[in-house]
C-alpha positions in Angstrom: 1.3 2.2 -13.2 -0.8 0.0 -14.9 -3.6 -2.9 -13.6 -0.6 -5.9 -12.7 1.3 -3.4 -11.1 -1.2 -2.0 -8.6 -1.8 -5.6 -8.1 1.6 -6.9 -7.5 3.4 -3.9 -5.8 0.3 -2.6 -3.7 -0.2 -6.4 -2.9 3.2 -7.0 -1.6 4.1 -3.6 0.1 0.9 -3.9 2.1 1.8 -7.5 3.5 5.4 -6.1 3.8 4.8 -2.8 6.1 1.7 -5.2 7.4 4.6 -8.1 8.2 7.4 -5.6 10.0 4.8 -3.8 12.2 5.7 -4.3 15.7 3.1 -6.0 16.9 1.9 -9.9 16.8 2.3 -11.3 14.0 0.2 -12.0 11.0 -2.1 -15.2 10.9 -2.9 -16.5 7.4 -6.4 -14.9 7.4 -5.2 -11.6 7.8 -3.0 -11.1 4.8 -6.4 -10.8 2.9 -7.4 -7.4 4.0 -3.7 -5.9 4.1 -2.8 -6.4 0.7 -5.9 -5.4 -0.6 -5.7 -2.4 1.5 -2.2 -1.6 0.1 -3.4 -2.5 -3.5 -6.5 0.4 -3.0 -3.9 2.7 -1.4 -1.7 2.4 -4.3 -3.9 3.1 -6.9 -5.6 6.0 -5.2 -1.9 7.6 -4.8 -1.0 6.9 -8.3 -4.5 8.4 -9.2 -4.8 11.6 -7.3 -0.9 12.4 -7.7 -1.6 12.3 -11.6 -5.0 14.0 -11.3 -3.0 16.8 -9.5 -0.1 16.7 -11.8 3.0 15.8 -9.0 4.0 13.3 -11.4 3.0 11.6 -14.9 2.4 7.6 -15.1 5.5 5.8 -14.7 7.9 8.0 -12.7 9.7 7.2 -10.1 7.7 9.9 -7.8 4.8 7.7 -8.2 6.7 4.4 -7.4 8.3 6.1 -4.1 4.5 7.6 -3.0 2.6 4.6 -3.4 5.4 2.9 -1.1 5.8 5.8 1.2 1.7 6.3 1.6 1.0 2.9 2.0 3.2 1.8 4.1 2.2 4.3 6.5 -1.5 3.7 6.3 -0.8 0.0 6.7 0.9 0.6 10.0 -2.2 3.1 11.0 -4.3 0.1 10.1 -2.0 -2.4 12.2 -2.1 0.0 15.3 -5.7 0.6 15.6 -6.6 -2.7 14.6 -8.7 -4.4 17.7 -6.4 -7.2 18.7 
């Protein structure tokens, strides 16, 4: 993936998986920290399943892991956040 789409897809899956978590919703303030969180989550998927060799850049493997990883740790974040 390149810079602008870590950016756009990390940015919007975070606040997406951050969004449908079942719990209270998200204030305006908040949506800082989860799309940055899911922007860092991306990239180090994208990084380490290259640096491994599970996929090359641009496959569809790397697409589906960023979205599958983050989304997770977005909802870890979420459920052991302290509110």
């Amino acid at each position: 993936m390149s810079f602008l789409a870590f950016l756009i897809f990390g940015g919007s899956v975070g606040l997406i998986s951050a969004h449908f978590y079942p719990k209270k919703r998200l204030k305006l303030k908040d949506l800082l920290p989860y799309s940055l969180a899911g922007i860092v989550i991306s990239f180090l998927v994208s990084f380490f399943g290259q640096t491994f060799g599970l996929f090359s850049s641009g496959q569809i493997l790397e697409w589906l892991g960023a979205l599958v990883v983050t989304v997770l740790l977005v909802a870890c974040l979420r459920a052991f956040a302290k509110k």
